[in-house]
C-alpha positions as CSV (number, residue, x, y, z in Angstrom):
1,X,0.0,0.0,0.0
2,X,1.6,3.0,-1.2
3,X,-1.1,5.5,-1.4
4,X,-3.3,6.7,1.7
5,X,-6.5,5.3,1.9
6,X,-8.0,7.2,4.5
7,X,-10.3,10.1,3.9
8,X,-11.2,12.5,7.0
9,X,-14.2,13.5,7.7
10,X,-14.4,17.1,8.9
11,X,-18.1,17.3,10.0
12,X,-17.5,21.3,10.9
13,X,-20.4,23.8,10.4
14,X,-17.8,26.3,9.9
15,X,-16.2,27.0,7.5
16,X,-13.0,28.1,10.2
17,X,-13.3,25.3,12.3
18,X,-12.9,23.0,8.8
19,X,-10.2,25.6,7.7
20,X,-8.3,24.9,10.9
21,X,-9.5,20.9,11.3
22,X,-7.8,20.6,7.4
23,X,-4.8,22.5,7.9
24,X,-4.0,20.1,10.9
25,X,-4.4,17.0,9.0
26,X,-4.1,17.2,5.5
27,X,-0.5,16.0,5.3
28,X,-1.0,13.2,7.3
29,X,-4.4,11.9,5.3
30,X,-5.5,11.0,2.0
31,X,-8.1,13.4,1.8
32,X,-10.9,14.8,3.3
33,X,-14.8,14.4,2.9
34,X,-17.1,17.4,3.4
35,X,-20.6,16.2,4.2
36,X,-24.1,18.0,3.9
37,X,-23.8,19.6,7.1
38,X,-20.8,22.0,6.1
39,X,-22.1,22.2,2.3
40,X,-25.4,23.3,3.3
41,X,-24.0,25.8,6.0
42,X,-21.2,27.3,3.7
43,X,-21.4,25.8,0.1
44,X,-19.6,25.4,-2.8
45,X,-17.7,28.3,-1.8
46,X,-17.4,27.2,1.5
47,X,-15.8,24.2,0.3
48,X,-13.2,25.9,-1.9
49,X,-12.0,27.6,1.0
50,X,-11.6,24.6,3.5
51,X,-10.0,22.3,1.3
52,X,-6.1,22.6,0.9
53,X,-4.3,22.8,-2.4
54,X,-4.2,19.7,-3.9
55,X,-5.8,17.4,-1.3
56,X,-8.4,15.4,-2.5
57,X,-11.8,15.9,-1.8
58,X,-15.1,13.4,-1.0
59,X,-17.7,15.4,-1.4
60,X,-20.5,13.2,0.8
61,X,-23.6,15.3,0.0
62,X,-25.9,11.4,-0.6
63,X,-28.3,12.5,-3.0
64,X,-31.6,11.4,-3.2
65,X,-34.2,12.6,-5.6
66,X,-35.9,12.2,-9.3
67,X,-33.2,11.6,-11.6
68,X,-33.4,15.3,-13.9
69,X,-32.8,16.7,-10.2
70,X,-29.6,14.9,-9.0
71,X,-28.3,15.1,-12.6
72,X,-28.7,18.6,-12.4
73,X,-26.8,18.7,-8.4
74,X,-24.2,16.0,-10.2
75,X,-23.4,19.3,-12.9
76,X,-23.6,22.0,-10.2
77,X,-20.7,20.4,-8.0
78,X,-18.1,18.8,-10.9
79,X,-16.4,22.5,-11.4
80,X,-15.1,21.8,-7.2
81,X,-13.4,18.5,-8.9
82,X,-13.8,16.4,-6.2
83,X,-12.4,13.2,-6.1
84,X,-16.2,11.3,-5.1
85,X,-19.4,12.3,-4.7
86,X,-22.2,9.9,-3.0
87,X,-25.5,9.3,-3.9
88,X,-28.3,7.3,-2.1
89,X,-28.4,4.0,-4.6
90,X,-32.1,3.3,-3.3
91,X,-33.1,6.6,-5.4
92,X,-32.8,3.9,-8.2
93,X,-31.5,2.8,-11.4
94,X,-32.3,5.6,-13.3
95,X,-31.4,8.4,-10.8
96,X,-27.8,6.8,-11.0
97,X,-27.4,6.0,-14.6
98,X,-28.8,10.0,-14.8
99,X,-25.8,10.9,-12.1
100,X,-23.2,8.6,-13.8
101,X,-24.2,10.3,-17.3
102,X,-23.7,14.1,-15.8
103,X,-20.9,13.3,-14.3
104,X,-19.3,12.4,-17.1
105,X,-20.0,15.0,-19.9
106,X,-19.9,17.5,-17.5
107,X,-16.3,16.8,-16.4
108,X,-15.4,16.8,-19.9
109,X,-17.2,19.9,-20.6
110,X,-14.9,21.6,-18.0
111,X,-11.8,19.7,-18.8
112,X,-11.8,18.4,-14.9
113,X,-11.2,14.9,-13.8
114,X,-14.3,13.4,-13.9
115,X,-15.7,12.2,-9.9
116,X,-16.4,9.3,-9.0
117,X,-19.6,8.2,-7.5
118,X,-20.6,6.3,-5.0
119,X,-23.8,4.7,-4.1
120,X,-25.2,4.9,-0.4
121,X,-26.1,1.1,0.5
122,X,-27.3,1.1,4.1
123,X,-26.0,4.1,7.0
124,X,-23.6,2.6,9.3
125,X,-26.0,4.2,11.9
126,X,-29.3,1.6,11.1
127,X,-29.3,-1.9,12.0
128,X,-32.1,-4.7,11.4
129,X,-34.2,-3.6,13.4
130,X,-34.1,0.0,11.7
131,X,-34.6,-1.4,8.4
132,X,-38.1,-3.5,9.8
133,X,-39.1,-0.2,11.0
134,X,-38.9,1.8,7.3
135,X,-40.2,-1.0,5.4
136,X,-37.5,-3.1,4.9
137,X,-37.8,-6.3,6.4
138,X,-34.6,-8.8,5.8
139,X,-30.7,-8.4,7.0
140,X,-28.9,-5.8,6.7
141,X,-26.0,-7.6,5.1
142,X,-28.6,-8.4,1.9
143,X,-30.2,-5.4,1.4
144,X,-26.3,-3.6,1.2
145,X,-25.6,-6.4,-1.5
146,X,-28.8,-5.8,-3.3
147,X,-28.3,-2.3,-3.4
148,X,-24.3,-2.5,-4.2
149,X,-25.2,-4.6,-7.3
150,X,-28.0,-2.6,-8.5
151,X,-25.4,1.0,-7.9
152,X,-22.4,-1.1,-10.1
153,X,-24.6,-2.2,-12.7
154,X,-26.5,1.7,-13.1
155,X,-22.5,2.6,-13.9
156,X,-21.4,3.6,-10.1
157,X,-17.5,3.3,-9.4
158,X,-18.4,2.0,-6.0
159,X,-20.3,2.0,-3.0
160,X,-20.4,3.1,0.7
161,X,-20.4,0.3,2.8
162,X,-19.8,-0.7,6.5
163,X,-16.7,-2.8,7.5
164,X,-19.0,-5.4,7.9
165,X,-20.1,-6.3,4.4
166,X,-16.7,-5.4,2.7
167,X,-15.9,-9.1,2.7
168,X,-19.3,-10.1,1.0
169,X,-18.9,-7.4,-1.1
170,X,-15.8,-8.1,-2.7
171,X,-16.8,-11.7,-3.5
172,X,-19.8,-10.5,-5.8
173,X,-18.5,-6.7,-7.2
174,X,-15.7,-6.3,-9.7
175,X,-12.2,-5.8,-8.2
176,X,-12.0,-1.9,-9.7
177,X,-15.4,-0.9,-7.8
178,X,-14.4,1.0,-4.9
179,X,-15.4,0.4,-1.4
180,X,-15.8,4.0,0.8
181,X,-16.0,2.0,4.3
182,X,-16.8,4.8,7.1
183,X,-17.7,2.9,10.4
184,X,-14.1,2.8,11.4
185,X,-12.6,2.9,14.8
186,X,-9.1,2.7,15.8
187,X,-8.8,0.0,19.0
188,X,-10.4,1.1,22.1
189,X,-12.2,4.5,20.4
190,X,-15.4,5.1,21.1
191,X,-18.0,3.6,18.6
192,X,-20.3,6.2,18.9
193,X,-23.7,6.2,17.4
194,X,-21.7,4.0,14.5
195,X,-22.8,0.3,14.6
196,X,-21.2,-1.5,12.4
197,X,-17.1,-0.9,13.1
198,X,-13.8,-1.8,12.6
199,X,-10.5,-0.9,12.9
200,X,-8.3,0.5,9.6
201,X,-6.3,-2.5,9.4
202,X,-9.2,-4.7,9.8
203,X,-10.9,-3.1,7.0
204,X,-8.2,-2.9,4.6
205,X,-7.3,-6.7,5.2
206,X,-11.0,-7.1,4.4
207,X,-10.5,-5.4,1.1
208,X,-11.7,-1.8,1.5
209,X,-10.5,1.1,-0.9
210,X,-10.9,3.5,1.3
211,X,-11.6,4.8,4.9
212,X,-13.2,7.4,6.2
213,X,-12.4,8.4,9.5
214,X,-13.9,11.4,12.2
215,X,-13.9,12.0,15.2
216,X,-10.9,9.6,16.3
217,X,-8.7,12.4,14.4
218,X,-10.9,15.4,14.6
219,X,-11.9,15.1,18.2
220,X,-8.6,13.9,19.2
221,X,-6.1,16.1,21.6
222,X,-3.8,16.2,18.8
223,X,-5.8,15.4,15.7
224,X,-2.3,15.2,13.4
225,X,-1.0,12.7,15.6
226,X,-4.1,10.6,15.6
227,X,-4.5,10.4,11.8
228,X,-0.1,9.7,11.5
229,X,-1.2,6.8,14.6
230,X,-3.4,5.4,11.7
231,X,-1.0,5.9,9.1
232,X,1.3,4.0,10.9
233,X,-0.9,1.0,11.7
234,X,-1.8,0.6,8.0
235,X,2.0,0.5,7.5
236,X,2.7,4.1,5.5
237,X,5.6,5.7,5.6
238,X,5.2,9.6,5.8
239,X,7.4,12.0,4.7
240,X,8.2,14.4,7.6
241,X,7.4,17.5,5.2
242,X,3.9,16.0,3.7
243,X,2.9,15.4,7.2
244,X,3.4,18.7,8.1
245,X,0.3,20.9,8.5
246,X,-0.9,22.7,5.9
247,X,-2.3,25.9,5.1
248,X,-6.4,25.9,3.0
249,X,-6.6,27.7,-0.7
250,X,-6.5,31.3,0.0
């Protein structure tokens, strides 16, 4: 493993708290995901200010609507280049293939790379017993498959899953299609309202892509130290320089 796979999530509503949560961290991660919490608060521009030069970015917005709609968000958000963008793969076949389609000539419109997308199976925060109570009645474990085949065949590049149903995952998806596993705890964290966990090295043994990763860096005393801790126990070597902090796009 050369490259890092973990992504931070700086779940800030400001837009100097994620400017200062960034800087901290950015050298010592692979990127960082802004979720719908910050984007609604500060938006787009918002996000060009938080993010550091050349760091890439997970844009985790998850959306969810008729397909014309989220094509339309999918156009609105490809000039910030970010690296992936999630969308809710229960909105259906044709809201994705609708995504997947803007996606792509928009990027080439602009001359960006084009994002990746990544279909929402099940929260990490819902369990069986949520599911019976919206309507879905059967494991949580099938209903993540069902919907992580339904995302790669609508022309996803991968899926957000928990730790728990990487391993099922990779035996029916293609090797290329990513797997954006949040749910992670390093040993003895707090889980949180997460309920599905497991460590970094867990996950990536599993066969993970990526991890995303909160409050154990973000909340920590030191939150640079916490994500190199990480680093180190998914065996990266970082350069003393690219783990320095970092300053945000002016």
């Amino acid at each position: 493993m050369t490259t890092n796979p973990v992504y931070v999530a700086i779940d800030a509503p400001t837009v100097d708290e994620a400017k200062r949560l960034t800087g901290l961290v950015a050298g010592a991660v692979g990127g960082i995901k802004l979720g719908l919490e910050f984007f609604m608060a500060a938006g787009p521009e918002g996000v060009r200010e938080a993010r550091p030069t050349g760091v890439p970015l997970f844009l985790d917005i998850k959306l969810h609507d008729i397909p014309n709609t989220v094509a339309g968000a999918i156009r609105s958000v490809v000039p910030l280049s970010p690296a992936f963008i999630t969308l809710h793969a229960s909105g259906g076949r044709a809201m994705m293939q609708a995504a997947a389609e803007a996606a792509e000539k928009e990027a080439d419109k602009l001359g960006v790379p084009r994002p990746k997308l990544l279909g929402v199976t099940v929260l990490t925060s819902l369990d069986v017993a949520d599911l019976e109570a919206v309507g879905q009645g059967m494991e949580v474990a099938g209903q993540v498959e069902r919907l992580a085949r339904l995302a790669e065949s609508s022309g996803l590049d991968g899926v957000v899953c928990s730790p728990r149903e990487i391993a099922r995952l990779r035996r029916i998806l293609k090797p290329s299609t990513v797997l954006m596993v949040p749910g992670i705890r390093p040993a003895g964290a707090d889980a949180g309202d997460q309920k599905r966990v497991m460590t970094p090295k867990e996950a990536m043994e599993a066969g993970a892509t990526h991890l995303v990763i909160g409050r154990p860096i973000t909340a920590a005393a030191d939150p640079a130290a916490a994500a190199r801790a990480i680093a180190t126990e998914l065996g990266l070597a970082l350069d003393a320089e690219a783990a320095a902090p970092t300053s945000p796009v002016p």
